[in-house]
C-alpha positions in Angstrom: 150.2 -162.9 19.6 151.0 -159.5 19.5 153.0 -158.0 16.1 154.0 -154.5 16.5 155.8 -152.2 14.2 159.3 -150.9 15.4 159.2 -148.4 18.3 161.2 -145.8 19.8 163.0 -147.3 22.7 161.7 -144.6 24.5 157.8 -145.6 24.0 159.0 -149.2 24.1 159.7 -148.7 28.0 156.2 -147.8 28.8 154.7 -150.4 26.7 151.7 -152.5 28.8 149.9 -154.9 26.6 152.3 -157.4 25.9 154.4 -157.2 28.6 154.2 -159.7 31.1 154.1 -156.8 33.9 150.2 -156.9 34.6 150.5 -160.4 35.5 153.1 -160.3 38.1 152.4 -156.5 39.3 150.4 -158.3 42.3 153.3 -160.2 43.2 155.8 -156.9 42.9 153.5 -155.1 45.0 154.4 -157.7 47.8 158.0 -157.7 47.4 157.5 -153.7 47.9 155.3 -154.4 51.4 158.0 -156.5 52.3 160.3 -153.5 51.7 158.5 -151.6 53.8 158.3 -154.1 56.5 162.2 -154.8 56.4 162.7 -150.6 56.7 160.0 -150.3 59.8 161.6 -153.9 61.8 165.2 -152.7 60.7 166.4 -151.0 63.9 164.2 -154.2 65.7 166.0 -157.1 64.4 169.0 -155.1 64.0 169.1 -155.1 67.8 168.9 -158.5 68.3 172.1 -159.0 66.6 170.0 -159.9 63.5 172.1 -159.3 59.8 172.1 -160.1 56.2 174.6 -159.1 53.9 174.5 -159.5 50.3 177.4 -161.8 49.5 174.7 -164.9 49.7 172.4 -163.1 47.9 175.1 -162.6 45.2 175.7 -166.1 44.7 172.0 -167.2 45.0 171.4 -164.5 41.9 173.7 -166.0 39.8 172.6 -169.4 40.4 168.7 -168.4 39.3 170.0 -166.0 36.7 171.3 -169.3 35.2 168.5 -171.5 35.7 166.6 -168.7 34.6 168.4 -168.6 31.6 168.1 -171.9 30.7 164.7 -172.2 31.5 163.5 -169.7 28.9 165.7 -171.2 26.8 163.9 -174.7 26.4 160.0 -172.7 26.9 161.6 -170.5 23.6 162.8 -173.6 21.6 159.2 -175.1 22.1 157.9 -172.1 20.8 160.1 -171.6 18.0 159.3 -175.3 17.2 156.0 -174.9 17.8 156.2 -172.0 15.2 158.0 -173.9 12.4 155.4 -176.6 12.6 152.4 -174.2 12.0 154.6 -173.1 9.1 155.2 -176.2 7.7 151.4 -176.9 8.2 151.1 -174.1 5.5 153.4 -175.4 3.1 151.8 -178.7 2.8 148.6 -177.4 2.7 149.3 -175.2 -0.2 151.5 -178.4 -1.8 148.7 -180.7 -1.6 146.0 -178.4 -3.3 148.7 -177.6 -5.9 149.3 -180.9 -6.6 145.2 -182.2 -6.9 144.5 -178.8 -8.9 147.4 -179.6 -11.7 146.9 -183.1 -12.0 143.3 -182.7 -12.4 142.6 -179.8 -14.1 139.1 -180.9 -15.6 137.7 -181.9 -11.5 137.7 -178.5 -10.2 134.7 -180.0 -7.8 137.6 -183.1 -6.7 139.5 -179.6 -5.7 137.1 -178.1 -3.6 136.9 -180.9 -1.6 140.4 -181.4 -0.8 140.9 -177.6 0.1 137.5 -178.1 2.7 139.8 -181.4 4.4 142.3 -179.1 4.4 141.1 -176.1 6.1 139.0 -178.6 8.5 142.2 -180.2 9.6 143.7 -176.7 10.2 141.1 -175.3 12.5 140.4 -178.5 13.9 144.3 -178.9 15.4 143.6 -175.4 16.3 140.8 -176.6 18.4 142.5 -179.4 19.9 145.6 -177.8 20.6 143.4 -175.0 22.8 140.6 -177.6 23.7 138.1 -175.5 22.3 134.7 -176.3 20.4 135.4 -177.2 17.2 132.0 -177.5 15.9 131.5 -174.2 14.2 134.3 -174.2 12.0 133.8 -177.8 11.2 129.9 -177.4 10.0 131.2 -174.7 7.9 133.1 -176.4 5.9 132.6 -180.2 5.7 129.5 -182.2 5.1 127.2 -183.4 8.1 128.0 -186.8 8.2 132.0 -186.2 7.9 131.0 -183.7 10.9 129.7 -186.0 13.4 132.1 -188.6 12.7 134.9 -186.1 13.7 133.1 -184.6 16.3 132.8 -188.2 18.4 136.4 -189.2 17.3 138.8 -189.4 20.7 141.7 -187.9 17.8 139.3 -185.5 15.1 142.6 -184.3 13.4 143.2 -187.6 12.9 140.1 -188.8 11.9 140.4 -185.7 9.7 143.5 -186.9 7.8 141.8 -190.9 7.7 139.3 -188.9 5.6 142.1 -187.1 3.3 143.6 -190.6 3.5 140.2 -192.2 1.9 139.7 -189.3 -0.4 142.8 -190.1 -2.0 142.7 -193.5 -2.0 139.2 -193.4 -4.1 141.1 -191.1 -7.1 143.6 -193.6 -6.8 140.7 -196.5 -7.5 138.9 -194.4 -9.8 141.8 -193.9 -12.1 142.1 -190.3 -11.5 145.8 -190.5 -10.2 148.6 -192.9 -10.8 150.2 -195.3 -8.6 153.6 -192.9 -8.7 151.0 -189.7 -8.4 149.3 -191.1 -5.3 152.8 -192.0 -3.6 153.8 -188.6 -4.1 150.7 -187.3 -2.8 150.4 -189.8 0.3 154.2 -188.1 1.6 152.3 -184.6 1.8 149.5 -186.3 3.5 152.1 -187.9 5.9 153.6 -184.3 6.4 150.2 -183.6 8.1 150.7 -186.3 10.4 154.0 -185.5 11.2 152.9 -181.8 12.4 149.9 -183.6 14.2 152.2 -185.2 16.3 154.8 -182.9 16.8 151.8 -180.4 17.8 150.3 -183.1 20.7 154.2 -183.6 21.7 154.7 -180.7 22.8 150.9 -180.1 24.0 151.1 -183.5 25.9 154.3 -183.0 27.6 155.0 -179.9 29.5 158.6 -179.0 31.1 158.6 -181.5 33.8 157.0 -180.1 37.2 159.9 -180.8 39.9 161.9 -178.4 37.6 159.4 -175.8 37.4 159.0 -176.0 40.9 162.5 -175.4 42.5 163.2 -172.2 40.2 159.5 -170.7 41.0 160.4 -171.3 44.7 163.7 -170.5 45.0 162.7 -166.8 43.2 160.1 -165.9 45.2 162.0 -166.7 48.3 165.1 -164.7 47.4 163.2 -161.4 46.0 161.3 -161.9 49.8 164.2 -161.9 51.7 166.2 -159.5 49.2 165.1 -156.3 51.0 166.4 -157.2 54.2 169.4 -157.4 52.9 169.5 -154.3 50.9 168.1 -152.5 54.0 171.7 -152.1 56.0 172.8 -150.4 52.9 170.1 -148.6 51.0 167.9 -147.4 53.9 164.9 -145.6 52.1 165.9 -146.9 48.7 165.4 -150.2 49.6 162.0 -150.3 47.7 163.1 -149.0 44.7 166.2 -150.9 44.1 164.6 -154.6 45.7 161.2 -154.0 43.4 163.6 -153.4 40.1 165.7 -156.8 41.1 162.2 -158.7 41.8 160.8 -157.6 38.4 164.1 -159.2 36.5 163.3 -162.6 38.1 160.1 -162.8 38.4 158.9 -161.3 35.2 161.9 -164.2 33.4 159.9 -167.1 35.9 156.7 -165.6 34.4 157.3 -165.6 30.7 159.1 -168.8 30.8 155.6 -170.1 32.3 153.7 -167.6 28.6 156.1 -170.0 26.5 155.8 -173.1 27.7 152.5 -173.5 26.0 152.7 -171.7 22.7 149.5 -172.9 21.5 147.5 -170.9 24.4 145.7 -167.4 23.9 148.0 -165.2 26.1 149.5 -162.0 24.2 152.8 -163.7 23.3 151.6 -167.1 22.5 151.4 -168.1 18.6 148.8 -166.4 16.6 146.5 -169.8 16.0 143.7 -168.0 14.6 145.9 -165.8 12.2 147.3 -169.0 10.6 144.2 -170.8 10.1 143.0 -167.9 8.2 146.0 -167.1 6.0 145.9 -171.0 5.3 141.8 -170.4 4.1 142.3 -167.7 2.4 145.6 -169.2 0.4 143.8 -172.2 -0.3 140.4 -170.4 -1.0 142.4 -168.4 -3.7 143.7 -171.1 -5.4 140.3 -172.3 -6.5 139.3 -169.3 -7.6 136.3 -168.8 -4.7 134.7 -165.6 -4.4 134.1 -166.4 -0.3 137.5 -165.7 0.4 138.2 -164.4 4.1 139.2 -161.3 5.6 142.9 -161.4 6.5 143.4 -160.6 9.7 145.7 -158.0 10.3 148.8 -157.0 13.2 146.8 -154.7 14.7 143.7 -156.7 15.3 145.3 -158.1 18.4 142.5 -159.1 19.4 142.1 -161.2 16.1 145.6 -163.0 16.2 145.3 -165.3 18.7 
């Protein structure tokens, strides 16, 4: 994800990494042959009695401006939900830690070994979410054994938070927390669950195709019949004018597509890799460890996905 300080509006209109314009400049250059088609066939077709106006055309944009609108609509919800997850992730994490390190002052070790589930859990949704190797990050910060187990899991976050579950639940035997400390303890833990599954919701069920579908079609067959029907009017500004309209709809189809999967590693997707870290380094901090991480900052965009 890409965090910028405020611009000029001036700059902000030749802005290019962010923008979803390098994806769809292919697909603009077409639209701008076809303008060029529909002004070099115009007297051709015109001639055989051949002639759109732009009344349908009108209707047909207001009809994909709305679905359009909508559209971008549910892909932004997702990723604002998406978003307050992740946050949410954070305040449990910090909670939890909180909670172990004030009830049990004199176990700094019992600590430690919370914050490394923890962290572990954090990278390894991360992971699952982007289906990327998890391995790395998991060796770094949990024992062998716990590593392998999670690594031949079908669900490692949750085999993750069975291990949080079973760290817990061995204080609770040893004496170390109370039956009214544990229960207060085991709601954080189900937090974690909770954003598990809201994570794999939304992961596991895309906007359904057939809906996707008709509003990708229906915009790319209006902006290719758009220039000949600005042609009759605009002559030699046909280009122009049918390559700005095409942008509008196609660059909306096209970032709708960016949101739909906020946990991806596109420019405007959520910054996964910036979390995990400000979740290390907050829980790194509250045990004191020298180790701490590097934050990673705006301008590393390359960092903060």
């Amino acid at each position: 994800m890409i965090v910028r300080p405020h611009q000029h509006w001036f700059r902000r209109l030749f802005v290019w990494h962010g923008s979803v314009l390098s994806e769809i400049l292919f697909r603009l250059s077409l639209n701008l042959a076809m303008s060029v088609v529909a002004i070099l066939c115009f007297q051709w077709y015109e001639a055989l009695g051949v002639k759109l106006t732009l009344a349908p055309f009108s209707l047909l944009g207001v009809a994909i401006a709305i679905f359009l609108g909508f559209r971008n609509s549910v892909s932004y919800a997702r990723f604002t939900e998406a978003r307050m997850m992740w946050g949410n992730l954070l305040i449990v994490n910090r909670s939890l830690l909180r909670q172990v390190k004030s009830i049990l002052p004199q176990r700094p070790e019992l600590a430690q070994e919370l914050a490394a589930l923890l962290m572990a859990f954090s990278y390894c949704l991360k992971h699952q979410l982007r289906k990327t190797p998890m391995d790395e990050d998991l060796a770094r910060l949990l024992a062998e054994h716990d590593t392998q187990t999670i690594a031949n899991s079908a669900s490692p976050c949750n085999q993750i938070l069975l291990l949080i579950g079973q760290w817990l639940g061995k204080r609770r035997q040893e004496g170390d927390v109370s039956d009214i400390l544990f229960h207060s303890i085991d709601q954080n833990v189900n937090q974690l669950s909770a954003v598990l599954a809201g994570c794999e919701r939304i992961s596991n069920t895309p906007i359904p195709f057939a809906y996707r579908l008709i509003v990708h079609r229906t915009v790319y067959l209006f902006c290719t019949l758009l220039p000949f029907a600005l042609v009759p009017d605009l002559h030699y500004m046909t280009p122009l004018v049918s390559v700005f309209i095409s942008y509008t709809f196609i660059s909306l189809d096209a970032l709708a597509e960016e949101l739909e999967d906020p946990f991806g590693t596109a420019p405007n997707d959520l910054p996964l890799n910036a979390m995990c870290n400000a979740i290390e380094i907050n829980l790194r901090e509250m045990n004191n460890e020298s180790n701490v991480p590097q934050k990673l900052l705006p301008d590393k965009q390359f960092q903060l996905n």
